[in-house]
NUBASE-549821 format. One record per residue: y, z, x of N, C-alpha, C in turn; residue in one letter. Coordinates in steps of 0.001 Angstrom, whole numbers. Example, Ala and Ser with C-alpha at 12.3 -4.5 7.8 and 13.67 -1.06 7.14 Angstrom:
BEGIN
((-5690 7800 13190) (-4500 7800 12300) (-3300 7800 13200) 'A')
((-2250 7080 12850) (-1060 7140 13670) (30 7870 12900) 'S')
//
This chain:
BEGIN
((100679 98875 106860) (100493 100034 107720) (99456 100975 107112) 'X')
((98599 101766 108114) (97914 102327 107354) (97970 104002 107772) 'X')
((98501 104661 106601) (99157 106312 106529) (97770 107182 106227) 'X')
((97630 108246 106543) (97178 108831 106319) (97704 110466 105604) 'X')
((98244 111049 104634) (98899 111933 104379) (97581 113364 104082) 'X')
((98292 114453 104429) (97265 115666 104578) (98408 116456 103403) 'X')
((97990 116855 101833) (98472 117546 101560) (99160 116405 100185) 'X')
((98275 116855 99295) (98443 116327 96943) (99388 116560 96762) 'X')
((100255 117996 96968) (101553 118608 96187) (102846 117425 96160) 'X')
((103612 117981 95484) (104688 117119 94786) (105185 116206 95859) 'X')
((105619 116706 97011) (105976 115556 98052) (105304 114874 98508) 'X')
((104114 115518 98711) (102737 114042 99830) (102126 113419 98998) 'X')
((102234 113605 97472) (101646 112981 96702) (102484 111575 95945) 'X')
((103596 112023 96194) (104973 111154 95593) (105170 110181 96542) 'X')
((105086 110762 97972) (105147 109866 99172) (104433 108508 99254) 'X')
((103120 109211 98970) (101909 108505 98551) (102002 107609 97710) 'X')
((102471 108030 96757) (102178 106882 95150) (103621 105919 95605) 'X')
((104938 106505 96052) (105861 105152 96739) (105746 104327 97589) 'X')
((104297 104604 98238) (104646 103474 99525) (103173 103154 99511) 'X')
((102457 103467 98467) (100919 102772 97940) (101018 101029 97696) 'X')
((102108 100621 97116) (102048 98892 96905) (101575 98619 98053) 'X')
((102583 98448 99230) (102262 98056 100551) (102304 98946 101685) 'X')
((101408 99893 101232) (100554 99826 102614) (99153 100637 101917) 'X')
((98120 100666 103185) (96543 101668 103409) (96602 102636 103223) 'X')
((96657 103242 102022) (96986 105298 102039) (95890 105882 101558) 'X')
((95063 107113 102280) (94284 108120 102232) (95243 109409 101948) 'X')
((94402 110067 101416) (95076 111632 100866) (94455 112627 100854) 'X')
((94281 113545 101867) (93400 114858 101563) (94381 115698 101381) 'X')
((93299 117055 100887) (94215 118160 99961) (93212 119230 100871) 'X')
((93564 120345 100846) (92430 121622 100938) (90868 121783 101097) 'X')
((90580 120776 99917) (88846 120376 99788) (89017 119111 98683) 'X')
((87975 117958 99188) (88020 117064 98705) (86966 117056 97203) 'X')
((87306 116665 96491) (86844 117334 94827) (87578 115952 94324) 'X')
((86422 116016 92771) (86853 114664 91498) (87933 115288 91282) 'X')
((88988 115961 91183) (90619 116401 91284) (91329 115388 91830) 'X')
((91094 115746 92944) (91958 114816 94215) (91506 113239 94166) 'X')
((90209 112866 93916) (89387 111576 93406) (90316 110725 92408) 'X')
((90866 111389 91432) (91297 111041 90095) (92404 110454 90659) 'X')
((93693 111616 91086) (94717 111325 91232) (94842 110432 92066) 'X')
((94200 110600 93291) (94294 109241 94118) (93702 107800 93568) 'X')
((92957 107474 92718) (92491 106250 92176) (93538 106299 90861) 'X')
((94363 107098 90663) (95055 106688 89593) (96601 105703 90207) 'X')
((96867 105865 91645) (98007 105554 92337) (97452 104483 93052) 'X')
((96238 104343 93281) (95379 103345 93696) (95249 103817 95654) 'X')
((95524 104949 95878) (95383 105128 97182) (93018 105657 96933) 'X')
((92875 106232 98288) (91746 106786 99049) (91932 108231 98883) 'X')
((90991 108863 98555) (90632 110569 98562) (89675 111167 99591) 'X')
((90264 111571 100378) (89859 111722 101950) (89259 113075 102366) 'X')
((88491 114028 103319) (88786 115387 103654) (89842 114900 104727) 'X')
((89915 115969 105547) (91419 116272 106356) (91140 115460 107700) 'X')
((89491 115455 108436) (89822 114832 109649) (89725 113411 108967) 'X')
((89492 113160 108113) (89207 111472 107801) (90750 110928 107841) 'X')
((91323 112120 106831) (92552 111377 106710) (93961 110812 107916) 'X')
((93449 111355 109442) (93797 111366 110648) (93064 110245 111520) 'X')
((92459 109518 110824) (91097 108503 111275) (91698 107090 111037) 'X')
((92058 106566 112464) (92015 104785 112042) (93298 104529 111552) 'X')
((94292 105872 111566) (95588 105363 111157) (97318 104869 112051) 'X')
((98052 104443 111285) (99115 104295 112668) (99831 105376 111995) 'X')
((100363 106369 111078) (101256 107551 110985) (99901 108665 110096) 'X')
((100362 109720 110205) (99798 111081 109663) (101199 111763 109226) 'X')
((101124 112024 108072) (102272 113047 107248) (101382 114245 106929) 'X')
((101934 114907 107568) (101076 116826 106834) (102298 117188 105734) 'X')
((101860 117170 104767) (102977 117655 103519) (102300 119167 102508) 'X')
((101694 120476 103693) (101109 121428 103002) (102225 122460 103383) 'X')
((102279 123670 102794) (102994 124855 102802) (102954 125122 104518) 'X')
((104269 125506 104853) (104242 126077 106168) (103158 126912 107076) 'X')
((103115 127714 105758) (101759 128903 106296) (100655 128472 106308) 'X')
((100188 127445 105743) (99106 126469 105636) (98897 125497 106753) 'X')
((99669 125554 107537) (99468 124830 109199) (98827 125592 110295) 'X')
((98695 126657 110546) (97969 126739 111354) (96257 127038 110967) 'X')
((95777 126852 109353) (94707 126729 108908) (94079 125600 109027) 'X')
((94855 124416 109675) (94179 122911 110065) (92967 123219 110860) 'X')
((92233 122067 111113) (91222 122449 112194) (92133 122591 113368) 'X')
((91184 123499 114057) (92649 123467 115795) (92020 121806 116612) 'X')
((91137 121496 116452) (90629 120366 117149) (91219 118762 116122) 'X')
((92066 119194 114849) (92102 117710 114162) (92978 116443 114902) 'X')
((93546 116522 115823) (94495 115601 116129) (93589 115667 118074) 'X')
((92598 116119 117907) (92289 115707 119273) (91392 114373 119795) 'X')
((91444 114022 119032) (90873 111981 119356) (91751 111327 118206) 'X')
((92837 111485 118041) (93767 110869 117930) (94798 110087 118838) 'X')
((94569 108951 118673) (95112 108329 119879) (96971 108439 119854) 'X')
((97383 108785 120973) (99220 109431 121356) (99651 108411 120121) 'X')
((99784 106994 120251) (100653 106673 119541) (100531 106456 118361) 'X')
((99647 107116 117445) (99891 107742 116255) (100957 108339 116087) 'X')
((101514 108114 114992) (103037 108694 114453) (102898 109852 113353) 'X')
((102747 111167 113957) (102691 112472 112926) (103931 112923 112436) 'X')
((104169 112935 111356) (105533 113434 110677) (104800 114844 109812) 'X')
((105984 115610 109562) (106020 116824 108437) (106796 117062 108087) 'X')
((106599 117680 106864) (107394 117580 105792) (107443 119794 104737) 'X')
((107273 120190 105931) (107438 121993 105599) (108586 121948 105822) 'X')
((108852 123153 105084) (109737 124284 105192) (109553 125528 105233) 'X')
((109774 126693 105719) (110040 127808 105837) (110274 128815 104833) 'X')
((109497 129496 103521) (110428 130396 102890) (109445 131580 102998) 'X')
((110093 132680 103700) (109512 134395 103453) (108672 134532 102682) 'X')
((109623 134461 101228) (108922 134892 100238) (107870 134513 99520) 'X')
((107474 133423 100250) (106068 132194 100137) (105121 132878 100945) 'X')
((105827 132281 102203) (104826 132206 103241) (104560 133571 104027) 'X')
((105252 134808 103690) (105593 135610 104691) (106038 135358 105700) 'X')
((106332 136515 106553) (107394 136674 107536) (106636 136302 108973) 'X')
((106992 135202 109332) (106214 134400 110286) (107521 135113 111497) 'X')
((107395 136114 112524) (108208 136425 113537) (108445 135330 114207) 'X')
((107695 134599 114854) (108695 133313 115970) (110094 132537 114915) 'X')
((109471 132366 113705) (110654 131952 113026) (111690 132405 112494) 'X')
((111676 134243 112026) (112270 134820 112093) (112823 135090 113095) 'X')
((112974 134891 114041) (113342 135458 115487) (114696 134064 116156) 'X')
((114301 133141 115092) (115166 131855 115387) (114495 130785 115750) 'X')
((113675 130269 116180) (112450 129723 116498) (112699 128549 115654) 'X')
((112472 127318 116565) (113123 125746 114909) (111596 125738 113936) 'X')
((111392 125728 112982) (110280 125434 112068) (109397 123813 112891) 'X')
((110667 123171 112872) (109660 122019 113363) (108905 122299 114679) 'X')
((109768 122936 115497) (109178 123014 116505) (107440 123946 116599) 'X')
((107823 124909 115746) (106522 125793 115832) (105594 125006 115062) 'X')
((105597 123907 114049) (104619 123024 113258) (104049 122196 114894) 'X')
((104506 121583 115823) (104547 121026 116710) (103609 121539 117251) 'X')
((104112 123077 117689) (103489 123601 118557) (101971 123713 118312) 'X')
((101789 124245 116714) (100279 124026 116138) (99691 122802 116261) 'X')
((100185 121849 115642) (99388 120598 115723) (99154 120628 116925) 'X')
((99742 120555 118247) (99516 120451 119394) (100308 118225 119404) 'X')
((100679 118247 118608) (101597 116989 118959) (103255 116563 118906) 'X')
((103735 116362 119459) (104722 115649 118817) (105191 115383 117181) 'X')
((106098 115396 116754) (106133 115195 115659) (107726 114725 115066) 'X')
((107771 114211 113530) (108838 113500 113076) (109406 114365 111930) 'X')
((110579 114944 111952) (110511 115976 110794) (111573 115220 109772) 'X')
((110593 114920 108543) (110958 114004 107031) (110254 114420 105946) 'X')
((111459 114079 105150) (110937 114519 103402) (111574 115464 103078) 'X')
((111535 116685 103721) (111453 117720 103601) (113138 118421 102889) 'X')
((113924 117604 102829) (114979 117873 102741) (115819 117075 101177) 'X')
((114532 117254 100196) (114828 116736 99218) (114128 116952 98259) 'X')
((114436 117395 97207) (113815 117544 95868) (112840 116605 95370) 'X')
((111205 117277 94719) (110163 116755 94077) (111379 115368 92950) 'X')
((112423 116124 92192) (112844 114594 91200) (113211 113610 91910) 'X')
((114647 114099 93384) (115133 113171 94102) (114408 112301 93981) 'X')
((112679 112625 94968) (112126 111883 95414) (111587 110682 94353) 'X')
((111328 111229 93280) (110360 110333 91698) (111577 109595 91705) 'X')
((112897 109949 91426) (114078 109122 91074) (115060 108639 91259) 'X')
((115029 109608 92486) (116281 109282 93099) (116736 108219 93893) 'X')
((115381 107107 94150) (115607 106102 95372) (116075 104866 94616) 'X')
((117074 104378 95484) (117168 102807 95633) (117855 101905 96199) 'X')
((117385 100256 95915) (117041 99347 96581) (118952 99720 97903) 'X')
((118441 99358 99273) (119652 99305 99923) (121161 98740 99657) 'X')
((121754 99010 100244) (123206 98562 99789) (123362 99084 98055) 'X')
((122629 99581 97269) (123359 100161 96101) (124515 100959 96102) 'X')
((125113 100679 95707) (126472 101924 95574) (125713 103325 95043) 'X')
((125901 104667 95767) (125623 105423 95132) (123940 105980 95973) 'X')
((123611 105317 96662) (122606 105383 97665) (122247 106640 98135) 'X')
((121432 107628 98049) (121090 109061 98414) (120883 108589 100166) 'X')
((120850 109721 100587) (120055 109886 102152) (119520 111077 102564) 'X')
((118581 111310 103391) (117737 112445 104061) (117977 112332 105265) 'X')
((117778 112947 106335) (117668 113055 107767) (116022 112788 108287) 'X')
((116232 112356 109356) (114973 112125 110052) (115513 112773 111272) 'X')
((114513 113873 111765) (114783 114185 113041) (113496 114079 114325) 'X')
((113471 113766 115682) (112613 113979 116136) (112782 113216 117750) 'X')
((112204 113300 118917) (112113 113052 120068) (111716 111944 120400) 'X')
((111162 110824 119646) (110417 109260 120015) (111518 108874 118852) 'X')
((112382 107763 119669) (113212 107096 118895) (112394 106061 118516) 'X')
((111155 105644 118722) (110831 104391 118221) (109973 105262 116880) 'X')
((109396 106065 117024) (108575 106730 115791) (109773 107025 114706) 'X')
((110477 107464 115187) (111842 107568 114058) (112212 106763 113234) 'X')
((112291 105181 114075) (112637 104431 113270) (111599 103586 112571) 'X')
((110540 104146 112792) (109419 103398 111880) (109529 104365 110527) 'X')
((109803 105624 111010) (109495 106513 110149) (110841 106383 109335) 'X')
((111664 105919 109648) (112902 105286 109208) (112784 104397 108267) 'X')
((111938 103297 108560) (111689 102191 107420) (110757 102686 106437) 'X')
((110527 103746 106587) (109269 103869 105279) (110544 104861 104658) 'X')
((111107 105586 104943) (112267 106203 103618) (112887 105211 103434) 'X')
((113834 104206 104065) (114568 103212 103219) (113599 102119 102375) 'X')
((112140 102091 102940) (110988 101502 101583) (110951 102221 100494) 'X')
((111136 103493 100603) (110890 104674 98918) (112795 104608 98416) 'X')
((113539 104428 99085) (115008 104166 98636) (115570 104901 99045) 'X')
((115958 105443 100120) (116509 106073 100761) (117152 106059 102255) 'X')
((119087 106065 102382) (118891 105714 103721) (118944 107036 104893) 'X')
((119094 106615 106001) (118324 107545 106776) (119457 107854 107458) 'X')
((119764 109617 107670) (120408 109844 109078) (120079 110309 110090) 'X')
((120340 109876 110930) (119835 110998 112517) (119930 111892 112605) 'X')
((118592 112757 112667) (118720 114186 112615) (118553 114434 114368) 'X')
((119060 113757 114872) (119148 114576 116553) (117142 114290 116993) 'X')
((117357 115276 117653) (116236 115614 118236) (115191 116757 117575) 'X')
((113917 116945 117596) (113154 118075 117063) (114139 119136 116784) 'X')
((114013 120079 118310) (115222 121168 118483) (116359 121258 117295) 'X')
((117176 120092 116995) (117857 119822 116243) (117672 120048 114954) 'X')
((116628 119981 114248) (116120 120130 113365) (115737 121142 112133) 'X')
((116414 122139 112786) (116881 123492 112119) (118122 122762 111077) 'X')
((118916 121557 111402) (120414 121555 110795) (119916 121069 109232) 'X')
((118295 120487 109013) (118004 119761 107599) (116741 121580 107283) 'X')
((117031 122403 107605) (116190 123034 107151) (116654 123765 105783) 'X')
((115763 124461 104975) (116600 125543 103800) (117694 126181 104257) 'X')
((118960 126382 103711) (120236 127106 103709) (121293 126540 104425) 'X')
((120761 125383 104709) (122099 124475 105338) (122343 123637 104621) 'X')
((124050 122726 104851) (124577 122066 103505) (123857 120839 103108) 'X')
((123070 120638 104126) (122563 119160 103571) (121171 119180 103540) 'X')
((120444 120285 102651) (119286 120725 102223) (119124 120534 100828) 'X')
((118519 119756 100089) (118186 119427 98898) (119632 119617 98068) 'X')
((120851 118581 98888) (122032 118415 97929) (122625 117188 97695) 'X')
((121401 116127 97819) (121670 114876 97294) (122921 114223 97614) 'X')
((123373 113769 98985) (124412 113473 99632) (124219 111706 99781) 'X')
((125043 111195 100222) (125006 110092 100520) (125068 110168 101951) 'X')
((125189 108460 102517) (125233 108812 104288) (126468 109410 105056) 'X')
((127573 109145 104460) (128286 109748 104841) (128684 111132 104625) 'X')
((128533 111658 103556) (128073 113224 102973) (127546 113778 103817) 'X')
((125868 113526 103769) (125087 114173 104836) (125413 113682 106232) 'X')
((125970 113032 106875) (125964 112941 107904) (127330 114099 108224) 'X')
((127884 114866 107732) (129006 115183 107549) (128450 116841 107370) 'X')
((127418 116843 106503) (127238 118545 106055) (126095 118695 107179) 'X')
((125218 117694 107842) (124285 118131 108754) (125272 118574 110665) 'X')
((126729 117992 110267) (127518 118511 111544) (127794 119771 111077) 'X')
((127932 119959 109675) (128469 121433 109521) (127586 122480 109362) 'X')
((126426 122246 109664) (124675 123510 109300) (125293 124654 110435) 'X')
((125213 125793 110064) (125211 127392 110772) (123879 127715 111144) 'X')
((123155 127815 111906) (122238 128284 112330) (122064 129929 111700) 'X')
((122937 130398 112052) (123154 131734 112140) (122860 132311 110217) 'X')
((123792 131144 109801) (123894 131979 107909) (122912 131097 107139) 'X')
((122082 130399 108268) (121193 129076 107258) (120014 130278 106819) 'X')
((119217 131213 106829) (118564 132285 106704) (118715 132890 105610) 'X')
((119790 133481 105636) (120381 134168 104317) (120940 133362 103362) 'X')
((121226 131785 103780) (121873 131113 102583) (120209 131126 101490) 'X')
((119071 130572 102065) (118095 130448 101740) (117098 130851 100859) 'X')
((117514 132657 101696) (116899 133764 100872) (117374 133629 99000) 'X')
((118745 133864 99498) (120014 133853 98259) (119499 132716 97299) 'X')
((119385 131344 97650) (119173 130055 96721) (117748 130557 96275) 'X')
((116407 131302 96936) (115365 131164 96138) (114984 132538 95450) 'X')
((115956 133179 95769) (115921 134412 94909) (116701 134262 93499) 'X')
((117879 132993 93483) (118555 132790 92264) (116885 131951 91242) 'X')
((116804 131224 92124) (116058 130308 91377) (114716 130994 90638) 'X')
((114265 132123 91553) (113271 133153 91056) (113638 134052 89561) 'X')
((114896 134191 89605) (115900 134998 88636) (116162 133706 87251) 'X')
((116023 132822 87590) (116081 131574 86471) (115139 131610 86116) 'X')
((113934 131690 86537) (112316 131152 85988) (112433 129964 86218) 'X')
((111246 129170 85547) (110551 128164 85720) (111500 126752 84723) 'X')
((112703 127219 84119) (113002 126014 82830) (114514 125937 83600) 'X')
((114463 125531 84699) (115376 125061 85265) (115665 123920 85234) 'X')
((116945 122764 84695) (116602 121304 84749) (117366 121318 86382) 'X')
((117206 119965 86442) (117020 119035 87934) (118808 119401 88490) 'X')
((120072 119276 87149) (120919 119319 87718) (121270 120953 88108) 'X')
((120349 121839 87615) (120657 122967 87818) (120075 123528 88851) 'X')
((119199 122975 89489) (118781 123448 90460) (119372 122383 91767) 'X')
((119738 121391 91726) (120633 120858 92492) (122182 121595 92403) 'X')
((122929 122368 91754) (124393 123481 91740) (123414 124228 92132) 'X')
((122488 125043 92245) (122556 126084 92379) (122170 125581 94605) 'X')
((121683 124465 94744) (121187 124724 96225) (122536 124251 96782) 'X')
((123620 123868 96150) (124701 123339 97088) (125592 124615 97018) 'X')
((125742 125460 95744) (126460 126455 95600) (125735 127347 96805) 'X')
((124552 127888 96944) (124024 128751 97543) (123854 128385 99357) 'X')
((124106 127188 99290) (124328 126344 100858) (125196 126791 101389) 'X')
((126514 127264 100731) (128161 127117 100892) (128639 125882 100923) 'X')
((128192 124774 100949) (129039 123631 101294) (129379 123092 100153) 'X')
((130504 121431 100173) (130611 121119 98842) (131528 120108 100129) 'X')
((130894 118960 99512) (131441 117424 100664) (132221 117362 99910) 'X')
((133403 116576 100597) (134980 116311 100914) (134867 115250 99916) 'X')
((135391 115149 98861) (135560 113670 98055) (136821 112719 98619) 'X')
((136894 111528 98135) (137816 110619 98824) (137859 109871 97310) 'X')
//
């Protein structure tokens, strides 16, 4: 298959270097520079600018900061042919991105990424930690198996977009529809808390719309208050503590 990902940082770049064996991967970043050159010939993918990386492919992953989407070209996805498969992989935080009103106002994140691109879209990744992702995957049927949600409106794009997380090791739950898609966002229980399928399929019935906002604020204001020498399990207690949730053991 041949991907095209928009966006180096820890997830589109990780994405990238897991599913580089088999398949065609290009990678643009901001501006294409011997930076982006390096890293991509070091994973053995292509170092692209942004409309290239939308060129000749069957999926597009945008994996840049929320607020960094509507700085795309407004014309990049317009000779892109429909059944291209665009996924993203944002999230939402204030204190990043500032106070974007449609989303403050309740507004689904995926949906307003949508609305910019001007396409359709598959909302993945996004619901899991830079280590998860380096370490956390593997081969199916393992005991002990992590999962993410995939949410989005083309059940057949889903489940393509389906086989490329259970290719990086990961299995997949139904995240509903776009709309839906608020339930894998920051401050809900099954937001970067390393669940299994039945876990997350379990904490994504239990997401609050209403307290997912303030759970959010709370988790990245702790983590701001830690600094930077946080290890992996501590910042995994602190997003399930700050979620409210804590799955049912058996």
């Amino acid at each position: 298959m041949k991907i095209g990902i928009i966006g180096a940082g820890s997830i589109g770049y990780n994405v990238a270097k897991k599913l580089a064996p088999n398949h065609t991967i290009k990678i643009a970043a901001s501006k294409l520079g011997d930076e982006l050159t390096k890293k991509a010939e070091a994973i053995g993918i292509t170092a692209v600018d942004i409309r290239a990386a939308v060129k000749d492919v069957d999926v597009v992953i945008t994996s840049i900061p929320l607020k960094s989407i509507p700085d795309l070209p407004k014309d990049l996805f317009e000779h892109v042919p429909e059944h291209v498969i665009v996924a993203d992989t944002a999230n939402y935080y204030p204190l990043r991105d500032g106070h974007i009103q449609a989303l403050d106002e309740g507004k689904v994140e995926s949906v307003w990424v949508s609305e910019h691109l001007g396409r359709p879209i598959i909302k993945v990744f996004n619901n899991l930690m830079t280590h998860t992702l380096v370490h956390g995957g593997k081969p199916a049927g393992e005991p002990g198996r992590l999962a993410i949600t995939v949410a989005g409106d083309n059940e057949e794009a889903k489940e393509i977009i389906a086989d490329l997380v259970d290719e990086i090791g990961f299995d997949v739950v139904d995240g509903g529809k776009l709309v839906d898609s608020w339930r894998q966002q920051p401050g809900t229980p099954g937001y970067c808390s390393e669940f299994n399928k039945q876990e997350l399929t379990a904490a994504w019935g239990a997401a609050n719309k209403e307290t997912a906002p303030q759970n959010r604020d709370e988790v990245i204001r702790s983590f701001m208050e830690k600094g930077d020498q946080l290890t992996h399990e501590e910042m995994l207690s602190l997003n399930r503590l700050g979620n409210k949730y804590q799955p049912e053991t058996k």
